[in-house]
C-alpha positions in Angstrom: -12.3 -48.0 11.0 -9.8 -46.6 8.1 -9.8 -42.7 8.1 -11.1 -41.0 5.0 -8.5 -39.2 3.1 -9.9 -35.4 2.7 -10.7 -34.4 -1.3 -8.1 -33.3 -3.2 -10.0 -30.0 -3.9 -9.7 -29.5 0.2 -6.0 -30.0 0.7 -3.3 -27.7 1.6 -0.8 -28.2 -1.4 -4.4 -28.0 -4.0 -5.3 -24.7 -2.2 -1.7 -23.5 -3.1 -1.7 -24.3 -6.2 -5.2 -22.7 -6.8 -4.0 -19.2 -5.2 -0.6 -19.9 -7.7 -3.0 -20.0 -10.5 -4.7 -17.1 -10.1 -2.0 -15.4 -9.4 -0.5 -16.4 -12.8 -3.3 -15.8 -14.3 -4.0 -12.0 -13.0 -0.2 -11.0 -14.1 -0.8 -12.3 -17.7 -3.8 -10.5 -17.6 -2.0 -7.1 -16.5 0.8 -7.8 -19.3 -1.3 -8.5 -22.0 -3.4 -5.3 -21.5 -0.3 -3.3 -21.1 1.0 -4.9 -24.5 -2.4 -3.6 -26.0 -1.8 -0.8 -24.5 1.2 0.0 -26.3 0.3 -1.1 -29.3 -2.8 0.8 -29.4 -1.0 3.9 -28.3 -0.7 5.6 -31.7 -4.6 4.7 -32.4 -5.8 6.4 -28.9 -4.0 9.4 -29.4 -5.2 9.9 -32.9 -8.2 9.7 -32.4 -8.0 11.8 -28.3 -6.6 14.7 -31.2 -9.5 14.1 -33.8 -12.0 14.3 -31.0 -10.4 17.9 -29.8 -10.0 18.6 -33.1 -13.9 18.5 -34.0 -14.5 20.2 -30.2 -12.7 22.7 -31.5 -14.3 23.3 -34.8 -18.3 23.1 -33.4 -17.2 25.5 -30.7 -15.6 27.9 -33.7 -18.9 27.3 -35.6 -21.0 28.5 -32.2 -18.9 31.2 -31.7 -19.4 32.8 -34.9 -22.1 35.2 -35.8 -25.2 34.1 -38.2 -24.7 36.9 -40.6 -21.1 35.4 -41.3 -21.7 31.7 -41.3 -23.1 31.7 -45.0 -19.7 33.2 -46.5 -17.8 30.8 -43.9 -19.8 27.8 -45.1 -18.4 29.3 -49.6 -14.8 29.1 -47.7 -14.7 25.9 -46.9 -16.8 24.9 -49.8 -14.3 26.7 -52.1 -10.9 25.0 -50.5 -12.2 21.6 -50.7 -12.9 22.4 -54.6 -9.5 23.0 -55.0 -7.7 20.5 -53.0 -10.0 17.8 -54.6 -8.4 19.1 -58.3 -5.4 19.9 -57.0 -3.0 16.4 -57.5 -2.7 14.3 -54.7 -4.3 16.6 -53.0 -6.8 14.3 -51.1 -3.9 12.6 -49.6 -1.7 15.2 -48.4 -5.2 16.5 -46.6 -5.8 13.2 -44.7 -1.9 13.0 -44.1 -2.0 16.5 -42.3 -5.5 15.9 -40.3 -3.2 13.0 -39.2 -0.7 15.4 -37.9 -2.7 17.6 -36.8 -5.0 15.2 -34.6 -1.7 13.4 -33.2 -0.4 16.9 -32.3 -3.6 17.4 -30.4 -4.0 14.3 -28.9 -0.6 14.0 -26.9 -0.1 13.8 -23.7 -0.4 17.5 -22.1 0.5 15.9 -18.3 3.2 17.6 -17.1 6.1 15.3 -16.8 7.1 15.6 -12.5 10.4 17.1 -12.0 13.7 14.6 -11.1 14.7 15.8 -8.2 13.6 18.3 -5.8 13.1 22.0 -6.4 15.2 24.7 -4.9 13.9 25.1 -1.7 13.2 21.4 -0.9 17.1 21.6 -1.5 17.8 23.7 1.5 16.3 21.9 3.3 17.9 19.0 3.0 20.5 20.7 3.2 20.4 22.2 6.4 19.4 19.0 7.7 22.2 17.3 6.3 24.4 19.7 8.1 23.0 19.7 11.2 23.6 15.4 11.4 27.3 16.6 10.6 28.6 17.0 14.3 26.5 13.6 15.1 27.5 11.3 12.4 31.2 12.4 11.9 34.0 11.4 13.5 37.9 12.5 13.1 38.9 9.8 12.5 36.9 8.1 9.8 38.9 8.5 6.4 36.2 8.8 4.1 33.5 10.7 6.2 29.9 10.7 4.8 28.9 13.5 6.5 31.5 16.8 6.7 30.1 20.6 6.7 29.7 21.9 3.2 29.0 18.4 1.4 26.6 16.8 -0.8 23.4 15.6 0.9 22.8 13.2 -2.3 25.1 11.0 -0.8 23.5 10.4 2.8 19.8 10.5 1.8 18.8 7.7 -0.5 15.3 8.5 -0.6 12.9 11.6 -0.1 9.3 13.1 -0.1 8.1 15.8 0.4 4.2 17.0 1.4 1.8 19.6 -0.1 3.3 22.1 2.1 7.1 21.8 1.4 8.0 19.8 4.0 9.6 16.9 4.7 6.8 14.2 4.1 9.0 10.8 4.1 13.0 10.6 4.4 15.5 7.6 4.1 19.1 8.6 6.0 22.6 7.0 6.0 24.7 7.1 8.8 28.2 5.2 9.5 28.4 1.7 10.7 30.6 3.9 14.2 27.4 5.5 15.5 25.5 3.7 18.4 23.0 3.0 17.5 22.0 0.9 20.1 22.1 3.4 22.2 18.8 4.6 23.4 20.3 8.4 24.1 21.7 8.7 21.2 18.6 7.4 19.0 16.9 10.2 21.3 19.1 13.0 20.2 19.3 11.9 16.7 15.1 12.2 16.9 14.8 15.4 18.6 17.1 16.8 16.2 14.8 15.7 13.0 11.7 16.9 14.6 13.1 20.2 15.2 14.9 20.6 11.8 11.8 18.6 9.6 8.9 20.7 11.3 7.3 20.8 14.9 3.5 19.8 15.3 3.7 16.6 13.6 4.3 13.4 14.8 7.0 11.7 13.3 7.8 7.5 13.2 11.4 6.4 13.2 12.6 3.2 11.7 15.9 2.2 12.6 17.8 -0.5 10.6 20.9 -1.6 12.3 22.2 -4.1 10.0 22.1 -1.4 6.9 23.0 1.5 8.5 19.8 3.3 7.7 17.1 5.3 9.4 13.3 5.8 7.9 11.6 8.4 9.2 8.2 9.0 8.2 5.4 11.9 9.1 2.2 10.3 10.4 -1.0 11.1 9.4 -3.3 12.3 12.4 -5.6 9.5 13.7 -9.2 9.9 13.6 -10.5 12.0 17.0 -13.9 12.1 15.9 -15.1 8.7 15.3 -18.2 8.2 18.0 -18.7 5.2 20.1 -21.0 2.6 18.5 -21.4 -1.3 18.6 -18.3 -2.5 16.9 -18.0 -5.7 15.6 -16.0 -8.2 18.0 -16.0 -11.5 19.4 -16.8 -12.3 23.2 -13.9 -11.6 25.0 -12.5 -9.0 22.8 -12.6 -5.0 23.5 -11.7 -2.3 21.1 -9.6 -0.3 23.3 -9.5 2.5 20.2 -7.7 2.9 17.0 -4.2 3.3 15.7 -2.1 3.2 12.3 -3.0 1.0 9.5 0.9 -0.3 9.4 0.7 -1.5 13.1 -2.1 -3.6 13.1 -3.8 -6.9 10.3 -7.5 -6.1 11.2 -9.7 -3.7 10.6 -13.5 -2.7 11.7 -16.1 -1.7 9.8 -17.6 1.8 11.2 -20.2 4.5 10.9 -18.5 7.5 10.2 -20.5 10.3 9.9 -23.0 9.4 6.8 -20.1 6.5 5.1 -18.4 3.4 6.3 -15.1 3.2 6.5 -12.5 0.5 8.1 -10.1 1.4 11.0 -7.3 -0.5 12.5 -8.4 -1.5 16.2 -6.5 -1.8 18.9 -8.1 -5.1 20.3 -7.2 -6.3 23.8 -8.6 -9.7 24.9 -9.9 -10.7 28.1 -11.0 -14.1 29.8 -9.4 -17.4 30.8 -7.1 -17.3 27.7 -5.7 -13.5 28.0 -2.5 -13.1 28.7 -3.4 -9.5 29.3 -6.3 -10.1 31.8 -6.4 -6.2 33.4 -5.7 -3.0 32.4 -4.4 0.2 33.9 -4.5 3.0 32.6 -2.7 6.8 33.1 -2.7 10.4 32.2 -3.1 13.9 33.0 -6.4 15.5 33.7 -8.9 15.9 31.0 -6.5 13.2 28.4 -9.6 11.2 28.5 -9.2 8.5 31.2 -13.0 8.8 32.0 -13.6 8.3 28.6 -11.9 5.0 27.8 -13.2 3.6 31.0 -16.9 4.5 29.6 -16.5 3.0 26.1 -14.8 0.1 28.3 -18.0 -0.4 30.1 -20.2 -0.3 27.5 -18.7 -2.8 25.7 -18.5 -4.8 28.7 -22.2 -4.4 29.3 -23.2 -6.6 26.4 -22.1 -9.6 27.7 -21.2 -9.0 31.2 -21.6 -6.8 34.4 -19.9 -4.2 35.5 -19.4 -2.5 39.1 -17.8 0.6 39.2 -15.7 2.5 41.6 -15.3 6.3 40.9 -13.0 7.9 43.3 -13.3 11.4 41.3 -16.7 11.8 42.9 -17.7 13.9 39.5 -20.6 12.3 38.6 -18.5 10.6 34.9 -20.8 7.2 35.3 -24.3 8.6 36.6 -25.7 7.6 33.0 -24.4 3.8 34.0 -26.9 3.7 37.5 -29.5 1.8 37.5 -28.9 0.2 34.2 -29.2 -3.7 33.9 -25.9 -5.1 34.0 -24.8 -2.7 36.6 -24.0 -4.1 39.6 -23.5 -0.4 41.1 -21.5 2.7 40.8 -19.9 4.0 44.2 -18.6 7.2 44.7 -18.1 6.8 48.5 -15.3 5.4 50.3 -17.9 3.0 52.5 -19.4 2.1 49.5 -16.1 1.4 47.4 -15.3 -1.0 50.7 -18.0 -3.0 50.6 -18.2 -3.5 47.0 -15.0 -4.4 46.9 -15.2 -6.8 49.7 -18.2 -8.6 47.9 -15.8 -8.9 44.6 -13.2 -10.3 46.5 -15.9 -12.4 47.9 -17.7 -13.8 44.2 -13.9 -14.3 43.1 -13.2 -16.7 45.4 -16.8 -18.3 45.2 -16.5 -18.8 41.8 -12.9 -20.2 41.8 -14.4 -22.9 44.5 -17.4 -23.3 42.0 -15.2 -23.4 38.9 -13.1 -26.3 40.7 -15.8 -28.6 42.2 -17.4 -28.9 38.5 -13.5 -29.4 37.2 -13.4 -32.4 39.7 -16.6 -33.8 39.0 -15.6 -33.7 35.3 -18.8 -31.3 34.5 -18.9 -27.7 32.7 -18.5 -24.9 34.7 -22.0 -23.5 36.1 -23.9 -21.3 34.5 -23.2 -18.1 36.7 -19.0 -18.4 36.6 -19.0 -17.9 32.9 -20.2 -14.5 32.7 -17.7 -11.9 33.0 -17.6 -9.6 35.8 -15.8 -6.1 35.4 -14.6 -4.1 37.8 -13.9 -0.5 36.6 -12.1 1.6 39.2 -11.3 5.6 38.6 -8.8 7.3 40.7 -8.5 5.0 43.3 -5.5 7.2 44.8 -8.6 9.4 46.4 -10.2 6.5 47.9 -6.4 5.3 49.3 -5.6 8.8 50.4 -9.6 9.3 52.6 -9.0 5.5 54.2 -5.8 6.4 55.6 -7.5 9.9 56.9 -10.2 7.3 58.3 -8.2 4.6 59.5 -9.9 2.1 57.3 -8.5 -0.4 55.1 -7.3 0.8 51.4 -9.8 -0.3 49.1 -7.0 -1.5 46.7 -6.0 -4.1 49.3 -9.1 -5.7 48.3 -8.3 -5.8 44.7 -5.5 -8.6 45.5 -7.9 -11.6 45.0 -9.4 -10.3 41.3 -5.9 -9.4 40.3 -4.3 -12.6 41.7 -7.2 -14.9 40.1 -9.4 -13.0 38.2 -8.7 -14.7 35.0 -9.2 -18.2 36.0 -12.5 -16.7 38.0 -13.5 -14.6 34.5 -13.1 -11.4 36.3 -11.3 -8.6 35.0 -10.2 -5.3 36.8 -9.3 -2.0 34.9 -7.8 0.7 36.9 -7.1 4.5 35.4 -4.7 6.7 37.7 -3.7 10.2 37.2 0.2 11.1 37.4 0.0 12.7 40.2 -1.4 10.1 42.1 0.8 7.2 40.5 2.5 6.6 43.7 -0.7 5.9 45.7 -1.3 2.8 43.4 -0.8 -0.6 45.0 2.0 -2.9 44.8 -0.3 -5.8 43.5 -2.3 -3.6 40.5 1.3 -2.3 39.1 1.8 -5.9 39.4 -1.2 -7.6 37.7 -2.0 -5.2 35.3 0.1 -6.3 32.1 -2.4 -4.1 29.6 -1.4 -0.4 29.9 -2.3 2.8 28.2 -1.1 6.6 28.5 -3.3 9.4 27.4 -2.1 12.9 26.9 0.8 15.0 26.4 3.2 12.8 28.7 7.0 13.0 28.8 8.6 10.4 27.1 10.0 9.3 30.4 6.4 8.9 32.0 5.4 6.8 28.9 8.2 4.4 29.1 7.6 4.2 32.9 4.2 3.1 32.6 4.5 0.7 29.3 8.2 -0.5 30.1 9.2 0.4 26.4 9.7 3.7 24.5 7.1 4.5 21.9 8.6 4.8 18.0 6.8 8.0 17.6 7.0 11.5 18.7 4.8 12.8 21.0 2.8 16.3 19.9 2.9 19.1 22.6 -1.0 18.5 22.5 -3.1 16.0 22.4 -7.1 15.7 21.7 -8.8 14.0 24.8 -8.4 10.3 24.2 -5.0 10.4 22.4 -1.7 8.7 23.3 -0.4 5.0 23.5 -0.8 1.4 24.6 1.3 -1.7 24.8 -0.4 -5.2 25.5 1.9 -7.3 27.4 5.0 -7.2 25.8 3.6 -6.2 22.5 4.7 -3.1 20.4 3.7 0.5 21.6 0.8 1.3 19.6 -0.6 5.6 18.4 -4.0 4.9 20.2 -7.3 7.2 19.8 -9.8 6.3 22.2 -13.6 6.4 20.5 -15.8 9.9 21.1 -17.7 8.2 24.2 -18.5 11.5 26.1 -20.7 11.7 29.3 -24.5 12.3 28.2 -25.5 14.1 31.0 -22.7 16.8 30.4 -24.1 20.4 29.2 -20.9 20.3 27.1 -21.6 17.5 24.8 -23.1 17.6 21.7 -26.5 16.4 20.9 -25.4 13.5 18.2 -22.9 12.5 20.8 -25.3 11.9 23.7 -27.1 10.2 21.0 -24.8 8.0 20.3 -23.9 7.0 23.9 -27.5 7.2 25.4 -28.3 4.2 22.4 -25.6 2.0 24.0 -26.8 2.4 27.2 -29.0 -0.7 28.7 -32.1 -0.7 29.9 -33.4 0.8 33.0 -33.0 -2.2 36.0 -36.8 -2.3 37.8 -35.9 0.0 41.2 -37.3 -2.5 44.2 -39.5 0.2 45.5 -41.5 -0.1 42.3 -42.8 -3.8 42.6 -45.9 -5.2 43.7 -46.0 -4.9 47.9 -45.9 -8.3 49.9 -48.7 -9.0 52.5 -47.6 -9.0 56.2 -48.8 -12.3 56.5 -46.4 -13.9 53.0 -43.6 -11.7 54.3 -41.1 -13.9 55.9 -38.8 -12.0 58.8 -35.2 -12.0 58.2 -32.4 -12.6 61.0 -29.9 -9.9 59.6 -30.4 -6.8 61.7 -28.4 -4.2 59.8 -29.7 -1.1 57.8 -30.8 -1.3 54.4 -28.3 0.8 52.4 -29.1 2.5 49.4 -26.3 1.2 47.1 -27.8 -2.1 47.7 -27.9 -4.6 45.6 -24.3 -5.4 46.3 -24.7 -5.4 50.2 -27.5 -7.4 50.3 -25.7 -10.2 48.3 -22.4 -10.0 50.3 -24.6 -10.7 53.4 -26.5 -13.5 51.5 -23.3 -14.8 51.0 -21.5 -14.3 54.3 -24.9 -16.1 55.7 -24.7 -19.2 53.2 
């Protein structure tokens, strides 16, 4: 059967031309109103001045008294009189109205200044001479930068803010500076953020083939936007939001009363991720316990979650019970046997994925849906098993690192500095999505993403704020969303809102069902102790039995 050539209207080279044509069409449109626009000029700003002009006289006629309007009113009745007998008279009158109303109706927008005032002048100034000792050399013959020159010269291009400072600022520098030389980038970028104002953040642009260096101030990210149900595929996670340059997508959110669009940071998960875990660092209070809740929540709408909290502070209590929640264990037996039953469901459904790959059929029904396993601080947990002599609990994390994608499992992991060193060989490994939140060195952030971020960091940092790299991706500004926990005294009431909305629902608790008669109940062969996390136990042993 002869394939069917697509319609003309559908085809690539049509759609181009289409997108030309309208194209064409909207510049013709600009031009010719701008030609109209020019042409009209003298007619719009005669009649702008004849319009002030009669503003002018109604307000003089309000303004004066009653007893003096009648002799006003014989005035003006008396000079038109004469210039109506006086020759040409009429038209000398309409000539100067003319006048008049074209004097009136000019353009009273101060015209902006060339160049920049005074004191925007010393200060490029002193910042020209303080690049003198790093972009001179004795040697060079004709030296762009030498003390008591011309800073015209060596900045091409400049802006400046509300405040006086340095807003946006182009730089020259000689083709002998290195810079491909991290260090020396580094100086050259301490050195502007001292000299163009501290407490800003500040993104550098280097262009090694010109010569040139952009910097450019950055506008602070949003740290109030609350957690809500953004719109994403399955699969996909907003990890939080960044700069509109860094990213092609944007989300539609509720901010406060409007809607407004923010750039995402999206990281995807599942058999096609290249990124298929996460780990994540920073100080305490940056807001690690906060990204792992908006994680879960998110997670929670198509998947479940088990989590691990090694804090033992109670940040997931509003998660127990929920449907969707496999558990949340704050005990070091606990953590152990939930763990054990992940490593456990890993491997069953790799088995389960590869017997329905063989018999060329779908995989079942209970592989596809993701599992998550959120662990916090897991650093305690290592450092109380090796009190204990028990097994670190990250040993078990091998399997869902090693094979969690292809098993649609996906492990996130946030660490504090200070316990960095206590993290397993196989989850620095695995874990090829990162983020640092906080006031970190730039040292600690390059050690944890494996490249320097563009930007400088501030000396603080709203909980949630700080940077993340995908893979081998570019360091991304990253704001996590406002995901608070409910149950804290310190959280505000539209807050708690906001997270107690995203919660699921309550699970049924097993001591609330209808009881079983003795004689229906069927005796079972295990003969350990219920426990009370349970619903994870009692499936490990159903499995361990099968």
């Amino acid at each position: 059967m002869a394939r069917r050539p697509l319609p003309r209207i559908l085809s690539k080279d049509s759609a181009q031309i289409a997108r030309t044509q309208i194209a064409r069409s909207r510049e013709l449109a600009r031009t010719a109103a701008d030609s109209a626009t020019d042409v009209l000029h003298p007619l719009i700003t005669v009649s702008r001045g004849l319009r002030r002009l009669a503003s002018a006289g109604r307000r003089r006629w309000a303004e004066t008294p009653k007893d003096k309007r009648g002799p006003l009113l014989f005035l003006v009745a008396s000079l038109v009189l004469v210039v109506t007998l006086v020759p040409y008279g009429p038209l000398l009158t309409v000539v100067t109205v003319m006048a008049a109303a074209a004097w009136q109706g000019r353009d009273r927008t101060p015209s902006a200044a060339d160049g920049p005032d005074e004191s925007q002048s010393e200060r490029l100034q002193a910042l020209y001479e303080a690049l003198v000792p790093y972009f001179s050399g004795p040697d060079d013959p004709a030296p762009l930068y030498v003390h008591g020159g011309e800073w015209e010269n060596a900045f091409t291009d400049h802006e400046f803010d509300d405040a006086g400072r340095v807003g946006h600022l182009v730089i020259r520098y000689p083709a002998y500076f290195p810079d491909g030389d991290p260090a020396a980038r580094a100086r050259i970028e301490r050195l502007l953020t001292v000299k163009a104002g501290r407490g800003r953040e500040y993104h550098f642009a280097w262009d090694e083939e010109g010569n040139r260096l952009a910097v450019t101030v950055l506008a602070p990210l949003p740290a109030d936007v609350p957690a809500q149900r953004f719109v994403t595929a399955p699969g996909e996670t907003v990890l939080g939001f960044t700069d509109p340059s860094e990213v092609q997508r944007t989300l539609p959110l509720s901010y406060g009363e409007e809607r407004i669009d923010v750039p995402p940071i999206v990281w995807r998960t599942g058999i096609r991720s290249t990124e298929p875990h996460l780990l994540a660092m920073g100080h305490p209070g940056s807001g690690t316990s906060t990204l792992l809740r908006s994680i879960a929540l998110q997670a929670l709408e198509y998947g479940d979650v088990l989590i691990v909290d090694g804090g033992g502070t109670g940040e997931y209590a509003c998660l127990t019970g929920r449907d969707g929640v496999l558990a949340v264990e704050c005990a070091l037996a606990g953590a152990l046997a939930s763990l054990e039953w992940t490593a456990q469901e890993t491997e069953r459904r790799l088995i389960a994925i590869n017997l329905a790959r063989q018999a060329g059929e779908p995989p079942p029904e209970d592989t596809r849906r993701p599992l998550w396993i959120l662990l916090d601080r897991p650093g305690v947990f290592a450092h109380l098993a090796g009190a204990e002599g028990r097994k670190d609990p990250q040993a078990l994390l091998q399997v869902p690192l090693r094979h969690g994608r292809a098993a649609n499992v996906t492990v996130v992991v946030a660490e504090q500095f200070e316990s960095g060193e206590a993290l397993s060989e196989a989850v620095r490994q695995h874990t090829r999505a990162r983020v640092v939140l906080g006031a970190a060195a730039p040292q600690q952030v390059e050690a944890v993403l494996g490249a320097p971020p563009h930007t400088t960091p501030l000396a603080y940092m709203p909980p949630g704020r700080g940077y993340a790299r995908l893979g081998s991706g570019p360091v991304h500004r990253l704001q996590v969303p406002r995901t608070p926990d409910p149950y804290d005294d310190a959280t505000s009431d539209a807050d708690r809102q906001a997270v107690l909305a995203l919660l699921p629902a309550r699970s049924t608790p097993a001591d609330a069902e209808a009881p079983v008669p003795l004689d229906m109940a069927k005796p079972t062969e295990s003969t350990e102790p219920a426990v009370e996390r349970a619903p994870l136990a009692a499936e490990a042993v159903g499995a361990e039995t099968a």
